[in-house]
N, C-alpha and C positions, 0 to 999 in steps of 0.2 A: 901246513895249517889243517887243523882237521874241522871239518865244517857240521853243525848238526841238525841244521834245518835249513830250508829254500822257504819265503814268503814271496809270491807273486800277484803283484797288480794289474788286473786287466780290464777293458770296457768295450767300448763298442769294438766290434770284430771279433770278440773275444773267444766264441764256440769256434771259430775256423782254425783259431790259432794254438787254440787246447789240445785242435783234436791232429793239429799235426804232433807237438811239444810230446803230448803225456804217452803218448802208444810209443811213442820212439825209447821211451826210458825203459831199459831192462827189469826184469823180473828182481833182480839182486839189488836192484837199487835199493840205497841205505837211508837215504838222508828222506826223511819226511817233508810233503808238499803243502803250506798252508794257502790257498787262494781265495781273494776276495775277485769276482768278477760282478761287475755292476747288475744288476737285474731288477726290474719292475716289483714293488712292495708287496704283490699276489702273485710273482711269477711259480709259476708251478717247476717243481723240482726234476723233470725228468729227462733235461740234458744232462744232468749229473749221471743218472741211470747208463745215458747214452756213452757217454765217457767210460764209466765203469767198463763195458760190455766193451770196448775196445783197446782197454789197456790191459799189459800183467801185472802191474801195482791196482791196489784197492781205493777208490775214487769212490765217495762219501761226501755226504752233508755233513758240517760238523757240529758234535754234542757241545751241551755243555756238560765242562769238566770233566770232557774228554780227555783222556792222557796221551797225548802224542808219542805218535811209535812209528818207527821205518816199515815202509811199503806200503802205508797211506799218504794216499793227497786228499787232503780236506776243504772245502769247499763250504765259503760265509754261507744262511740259507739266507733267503730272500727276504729285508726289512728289520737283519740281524748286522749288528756291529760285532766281528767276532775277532777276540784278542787272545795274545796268547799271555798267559801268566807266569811268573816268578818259577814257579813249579815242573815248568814245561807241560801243562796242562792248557785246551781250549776254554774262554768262557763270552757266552753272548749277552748283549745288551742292546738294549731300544733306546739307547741316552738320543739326544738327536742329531740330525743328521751333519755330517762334514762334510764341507765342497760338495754341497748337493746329493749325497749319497750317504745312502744304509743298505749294506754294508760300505761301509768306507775303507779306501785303501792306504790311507795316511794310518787312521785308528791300528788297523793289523800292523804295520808294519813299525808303528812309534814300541806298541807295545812289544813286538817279539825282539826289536831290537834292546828295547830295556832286558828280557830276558835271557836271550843268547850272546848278547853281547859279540865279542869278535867272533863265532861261532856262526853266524848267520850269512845265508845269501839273499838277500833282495833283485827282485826282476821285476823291472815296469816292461809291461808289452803294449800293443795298438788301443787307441783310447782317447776320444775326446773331449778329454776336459785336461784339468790340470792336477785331479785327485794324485797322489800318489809320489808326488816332485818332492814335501816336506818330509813322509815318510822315511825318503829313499835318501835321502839327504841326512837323517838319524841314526840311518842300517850303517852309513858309510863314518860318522860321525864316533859311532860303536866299535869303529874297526872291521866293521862285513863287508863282505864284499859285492862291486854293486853293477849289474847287468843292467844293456835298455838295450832294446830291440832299435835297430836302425831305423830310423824314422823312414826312410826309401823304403825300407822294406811291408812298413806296418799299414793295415787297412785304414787307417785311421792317423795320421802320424802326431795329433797335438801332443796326446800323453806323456810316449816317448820324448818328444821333444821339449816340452815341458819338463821333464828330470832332465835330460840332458843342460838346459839351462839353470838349474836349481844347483848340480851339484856336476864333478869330473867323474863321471862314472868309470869305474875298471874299463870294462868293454861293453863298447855299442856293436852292437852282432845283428845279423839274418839269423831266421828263424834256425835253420841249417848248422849256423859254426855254434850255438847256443846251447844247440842237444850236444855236440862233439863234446863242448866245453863242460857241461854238466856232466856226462860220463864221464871222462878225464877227474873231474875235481872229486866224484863218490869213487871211482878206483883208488885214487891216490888216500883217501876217506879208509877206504876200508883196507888198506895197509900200512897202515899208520897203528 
């Protein structure tokens, strides 16, 4: 299966679990990162900065009508609903909010999966709400394939658990067997 994009949903806990995740992916990594992490309507942008400065992939706010490309992880900005379109381009909207949240992780992940269709990987990680269950339930619905953080393992564990009851996820993983499995699936990606 060759895979061409990862959408990941995150919320409370979210910077701890980034900043193990994103620094662990190689420099060659293929597959583009699109993230919605929950953040306050004024949150200021500079744990994205923080991120950057600690990965070899390029970690960004995302534009609109960005065109998505490998060896970015893009990042919804703050009080933005950011979807991906038909085109494999990003585009933002202020419509309002889902499951209590803008950005919303249901919103990124309905649309990328209309766009990539079986081509996509969805990942709910630690999170306390239930944003992200219906989404992740559409990636897999598409044919993508569909990761949740093991609820034991997660700062927060509703989220995850929360898709684990929505939908049969591929694999419920530790932070740990997650990064193994995402290099595994971009090597096999980029020999294909």
């Amino acid at each position: 299966m060759k895979y061409k994009a990862i959408v990941i949903g995150v919320s409370f806990g979210g910077l701890n679990i980034l900043k193990t995740l994103l620094p662990a992916l190689p420099a060659d990594f293929c597959l583009p990162i699109i993230i919605v992490q929950h953040v306050g309507a004024h949150s200021e942008n500079y744990w994205i900065d923080l991120l950057n400065g600690m990965c070899k992939l390029t970690v960004k706010e995302a534009d609109e009508k960005e065109i998505i490309t490998k060896g970015n992880v893009y990042i919804a900005p703050a009080n933005y609903h950011l979807l991906v379109e038909k085109d494999h381009t990003l585009s933002l909207s202020t419509e309002q909010k889902v499951n209590f949240a803008r950005p919303s992780i249901d919103v990124l992940f309905e649309s990328a999966a209309e766009a990539y269709k079986d081509n996509l990987i969805g990942i709910i990680l630690t999170g306390s709400n239930n944003d992200g269950a219906n989404g992740l339930k559409k990636v897999k619905e598409g044919g993508g394939l569909t990761i949740v953080q093991d609820p034991h393992t997660a700062q927060s564990p509703y989220m995850p658990a929360s898709a684990i009851a929505a939908l049969s996820p591929d694999y419920i993983l530790s932070i740990e067997k997650m990064i193994n499995l995402l290099i595994g699936l971009n090597n096999s990606t980029q020999n294909t």
